[in-house]
C-alpha positions in Angstrom: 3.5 -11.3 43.9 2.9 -7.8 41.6 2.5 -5.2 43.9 -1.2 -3.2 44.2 -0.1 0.0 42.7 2.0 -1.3 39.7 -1.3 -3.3 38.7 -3.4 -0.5 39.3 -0.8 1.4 37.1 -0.6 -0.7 34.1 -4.4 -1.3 34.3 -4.6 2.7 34.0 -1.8 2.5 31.0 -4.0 0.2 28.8 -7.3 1.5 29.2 -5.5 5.0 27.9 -3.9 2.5 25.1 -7.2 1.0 24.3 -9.2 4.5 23.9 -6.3 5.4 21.6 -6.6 2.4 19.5 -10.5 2.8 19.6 -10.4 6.0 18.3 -7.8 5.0 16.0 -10.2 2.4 14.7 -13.2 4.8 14.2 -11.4 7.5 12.0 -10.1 4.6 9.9 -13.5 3.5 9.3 -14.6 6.7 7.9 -12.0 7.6 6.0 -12.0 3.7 4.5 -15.7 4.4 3.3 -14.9 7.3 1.0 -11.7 5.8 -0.2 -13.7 2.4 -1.4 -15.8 4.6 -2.9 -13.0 6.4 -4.8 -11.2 3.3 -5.7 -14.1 1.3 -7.0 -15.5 4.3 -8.9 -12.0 4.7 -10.5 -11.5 1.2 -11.5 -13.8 1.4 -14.7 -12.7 4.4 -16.3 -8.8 3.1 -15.9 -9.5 -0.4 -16.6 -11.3 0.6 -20.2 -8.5 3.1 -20.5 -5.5 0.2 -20.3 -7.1 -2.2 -22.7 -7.9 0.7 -25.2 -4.0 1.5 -24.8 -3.4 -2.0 -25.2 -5.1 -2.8 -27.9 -4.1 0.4 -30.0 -0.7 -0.7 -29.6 -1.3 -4.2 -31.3 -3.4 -2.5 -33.8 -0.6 0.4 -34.9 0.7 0.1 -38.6 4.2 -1.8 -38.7 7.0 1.0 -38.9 5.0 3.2 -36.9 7.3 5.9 -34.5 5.8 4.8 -31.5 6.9 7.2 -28.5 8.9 6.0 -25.4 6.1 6.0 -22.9 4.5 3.6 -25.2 7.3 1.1 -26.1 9.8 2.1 -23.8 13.4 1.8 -25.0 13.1 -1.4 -26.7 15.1 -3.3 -24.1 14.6 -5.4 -21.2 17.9 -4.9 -19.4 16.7 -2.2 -16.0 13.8 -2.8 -14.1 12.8 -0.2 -12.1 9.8 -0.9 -9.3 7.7 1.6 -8.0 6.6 0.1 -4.5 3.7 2.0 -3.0 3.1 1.9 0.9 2.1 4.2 3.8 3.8 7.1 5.9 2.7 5.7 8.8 2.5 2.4 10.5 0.0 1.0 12.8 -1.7 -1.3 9.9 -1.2 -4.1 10.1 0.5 -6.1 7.8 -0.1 -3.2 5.1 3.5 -2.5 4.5 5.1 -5.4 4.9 3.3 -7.3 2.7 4.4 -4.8 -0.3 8.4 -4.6 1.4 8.3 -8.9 1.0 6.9 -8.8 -2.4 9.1 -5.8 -3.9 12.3 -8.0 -2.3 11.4 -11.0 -3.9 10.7 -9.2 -7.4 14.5 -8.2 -6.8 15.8 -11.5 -6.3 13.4 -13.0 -9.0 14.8 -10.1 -11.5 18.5 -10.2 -10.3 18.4 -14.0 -10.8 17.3 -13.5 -14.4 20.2 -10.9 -15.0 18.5 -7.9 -14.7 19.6 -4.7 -13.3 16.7 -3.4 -10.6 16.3 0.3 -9.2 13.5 1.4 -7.0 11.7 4.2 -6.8 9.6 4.4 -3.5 6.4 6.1 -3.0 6.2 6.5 1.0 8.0 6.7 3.9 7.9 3.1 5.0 9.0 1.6 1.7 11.9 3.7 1.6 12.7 3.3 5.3 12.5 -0.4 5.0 14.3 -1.5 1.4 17.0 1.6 2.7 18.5 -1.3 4.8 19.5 -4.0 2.3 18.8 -2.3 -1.3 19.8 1.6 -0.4 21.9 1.3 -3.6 19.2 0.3 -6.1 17.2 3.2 -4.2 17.2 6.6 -7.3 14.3 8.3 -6.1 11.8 8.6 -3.3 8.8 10.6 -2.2 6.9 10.8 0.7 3.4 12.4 1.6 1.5 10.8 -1.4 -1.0 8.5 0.2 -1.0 10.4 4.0 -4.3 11.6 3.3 -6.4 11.2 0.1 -4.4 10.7 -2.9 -4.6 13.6 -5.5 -4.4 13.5 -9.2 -1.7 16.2 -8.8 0.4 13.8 -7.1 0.4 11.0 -9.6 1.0 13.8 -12.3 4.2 14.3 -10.3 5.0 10.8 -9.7 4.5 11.0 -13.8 6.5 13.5 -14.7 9.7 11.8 -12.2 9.5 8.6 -14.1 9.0 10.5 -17.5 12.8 12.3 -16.6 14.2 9.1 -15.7 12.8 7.6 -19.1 14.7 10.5 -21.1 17.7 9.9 -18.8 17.5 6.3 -19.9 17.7 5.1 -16.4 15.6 2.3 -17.0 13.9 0.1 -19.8 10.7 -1.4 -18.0 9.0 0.2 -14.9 6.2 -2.0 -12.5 4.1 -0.9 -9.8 4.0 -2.6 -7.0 0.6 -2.0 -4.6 -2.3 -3.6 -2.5 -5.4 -3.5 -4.9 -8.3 -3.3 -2.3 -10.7 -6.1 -1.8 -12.0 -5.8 1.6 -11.4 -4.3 4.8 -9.6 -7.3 5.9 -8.0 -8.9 2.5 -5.7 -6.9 -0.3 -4.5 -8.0 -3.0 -0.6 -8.1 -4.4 -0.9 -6.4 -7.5 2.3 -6.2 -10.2 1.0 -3.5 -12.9 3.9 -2.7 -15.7 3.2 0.8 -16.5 6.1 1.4 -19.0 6.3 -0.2 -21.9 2.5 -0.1 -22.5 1.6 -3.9 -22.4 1.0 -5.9 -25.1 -2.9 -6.5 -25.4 -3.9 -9.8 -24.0 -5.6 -13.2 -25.9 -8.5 -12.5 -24.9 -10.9 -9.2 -25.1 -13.9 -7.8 -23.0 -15.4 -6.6 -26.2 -14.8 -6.5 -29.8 -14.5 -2.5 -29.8 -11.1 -2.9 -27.4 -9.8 -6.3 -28.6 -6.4 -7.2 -30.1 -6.8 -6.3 -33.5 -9.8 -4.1 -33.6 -9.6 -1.3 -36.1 -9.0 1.8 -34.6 -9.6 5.1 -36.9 -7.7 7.8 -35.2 -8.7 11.8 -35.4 -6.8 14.1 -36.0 -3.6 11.5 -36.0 -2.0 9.1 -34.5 0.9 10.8 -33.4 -1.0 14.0 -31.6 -3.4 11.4 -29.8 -0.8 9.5 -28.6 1.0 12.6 -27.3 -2.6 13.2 -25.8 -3.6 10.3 -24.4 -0.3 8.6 -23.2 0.5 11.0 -20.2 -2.9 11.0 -19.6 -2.8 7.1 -19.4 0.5 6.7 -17.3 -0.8 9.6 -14.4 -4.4 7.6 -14.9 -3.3 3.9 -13.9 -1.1 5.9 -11.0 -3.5 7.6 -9.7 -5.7 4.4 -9.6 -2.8 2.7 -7.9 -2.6 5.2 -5.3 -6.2 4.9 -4.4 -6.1 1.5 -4.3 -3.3 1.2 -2.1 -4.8 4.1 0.1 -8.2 2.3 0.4 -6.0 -1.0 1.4 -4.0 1.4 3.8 -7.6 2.2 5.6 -9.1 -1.2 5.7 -5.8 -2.5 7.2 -5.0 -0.1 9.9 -9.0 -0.5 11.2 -8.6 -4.2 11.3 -5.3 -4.1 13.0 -6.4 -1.1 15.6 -10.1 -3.4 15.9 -7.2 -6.1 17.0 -5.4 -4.1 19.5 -8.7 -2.6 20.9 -10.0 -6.6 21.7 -6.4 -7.3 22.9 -6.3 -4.3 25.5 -9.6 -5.3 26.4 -8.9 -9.2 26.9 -5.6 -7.8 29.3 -7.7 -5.5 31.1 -9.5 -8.2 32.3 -6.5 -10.2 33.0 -5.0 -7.5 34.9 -8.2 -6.7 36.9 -8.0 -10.4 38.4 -5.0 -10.9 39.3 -5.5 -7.2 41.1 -8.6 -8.2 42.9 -6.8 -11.6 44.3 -3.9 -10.1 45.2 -5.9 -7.5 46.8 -7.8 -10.3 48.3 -4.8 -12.1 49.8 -3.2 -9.1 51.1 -6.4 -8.5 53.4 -6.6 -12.0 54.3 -2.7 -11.5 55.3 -3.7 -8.6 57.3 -6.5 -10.3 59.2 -4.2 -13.2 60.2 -1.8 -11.3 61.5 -4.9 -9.1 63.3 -6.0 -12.3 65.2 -2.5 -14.1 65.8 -1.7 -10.6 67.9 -5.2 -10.4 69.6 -4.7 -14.3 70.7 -0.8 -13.6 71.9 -1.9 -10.7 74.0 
């Protein structure tokens, strides 16, 4: 039988544990407001902006110089993944979920003869593919997503791949993030960033279809110097608020979770306290009355 203090102990231990995942819970939900607001404000702008790339790479002249960030080195020999997750944990299934998927991409790719290398945007991802892929592992950064994501960071996170590009340390480069959906559902989103995709079959419109004539001012070669940095920090940035907002949503559904959990031991605890409490004094009282009746 537990003994009264120990109970009354680890009652005292989770009710601290459940105000902290309480409290936990309530600054996720306000910080998970603004950053849906972010992401689905943002999704518009970069959505237009990737099929206008897109299609003014199907619609360029044959023989056309077309810059690296655009067509990327012409080979399809290194992969490199950019997997996006937290600093932190206490969310759920956040970073897992984006650990799982980036490992099977590397099988998937290895399997197919490619040549993978990461490049890991937060501490988790780098902690967690460090202990089976540290070799494949060229660059990491940490701090990106800890609070809101800045547009400063993903002209950083621009500039990193940008050097690697020159370096020619890899051909093709894919994101790998949670697109936000709702607090309690994300979705696995693979995004290839570099090479530019090819524009899909089918168009929203005919202004940004695949073959829509595209009269360019003052050139083409100074707007794609323009726009092309622009485009690669743009769909980053997106990424990062995306996978921020899914970060939020997660960590309030998990802390939600623990808050019902500590709540549903409380109880537990509290009832098996109060009976052994109750069959210590009933212990007491028989020995009370077996003493009165031997005197």
């Amino acid at each position: 039988m537990a003994n009264l203090k120990d109970l009354r102990t680890r009652i005292s231990s989770v009710k601290s544990t459940q105000k902290i995942t309480s409290a936990m819970k309530m600054v996720a939900a306000s910080k998970l407001r603004r950053a849906q607001e972010q992401a689905e404000e943002a999704r518009p702008y970069v959505d237009r902006m990737g099929h206008m790339m897109s299609s003014m790479v199907g619609s360029l002249p044959a023989g056309w110089p077309t810059p690296k960030l655009m067509s990327g080195t012409g080979e399809d020999k290194v992969h490199l993944l950019v997997p996006i997750t937290a600093d932190r944990g206490l969310c759920g299934g956040f970073n897992g979920s984006i650990v799982r998927a980036t490992r099977e991409k590397i099988a998937e790719l290895q399997q197919n003869g490619k040549e993978v290398k990461l490049f890991c945007i937060g501490r988790k991802a780098y902690d967690l593919l460090r202990r089976d892929h540290a070799s494949l592992i060229i660059d990491h950064m940490t701090g990106v997503t800890h609070n809101n994501p800045s547009y400063d960071s993903a002209s950083e996170i621009r500039d990193r791949l940008v050097a690697l590009l020159d370096d020619g340390a890899f051909d093709v480069c894919t994101l790998v993030f949670n697109t936000f959906k709702s607090a309690i559902a994300q979705i696995m989103t693979y995004q290839q960033l570099i090479p530019v995709p090819a524009p899909e079959a089918a168009a929203d419109d005919a202004a940004t279809g695949p073959g829509a004539m595209h009269i360019m001012e003052p050139s083409e070669t100074e707007l794609m110097e323009a726009l092309l940095p622009h485009n690669i920090s743009t769909q980053i940035f997106r990424a990062l608020l995306e996978s921020y907002a899914s970060e939020q949503g997660a960590r309030m559904t998990a802390m939600d979770n623990a808050t019902r959990n500590a709540g549903d031991m409380i109880d537990g605890l509290t009832m098996t306290y109060n009976r052994t409490r109750q069959a210590v004094i009933t212990s007491e009282l028989i020995e009370i009355i077996s003493g009165a009746e031997a005197l």
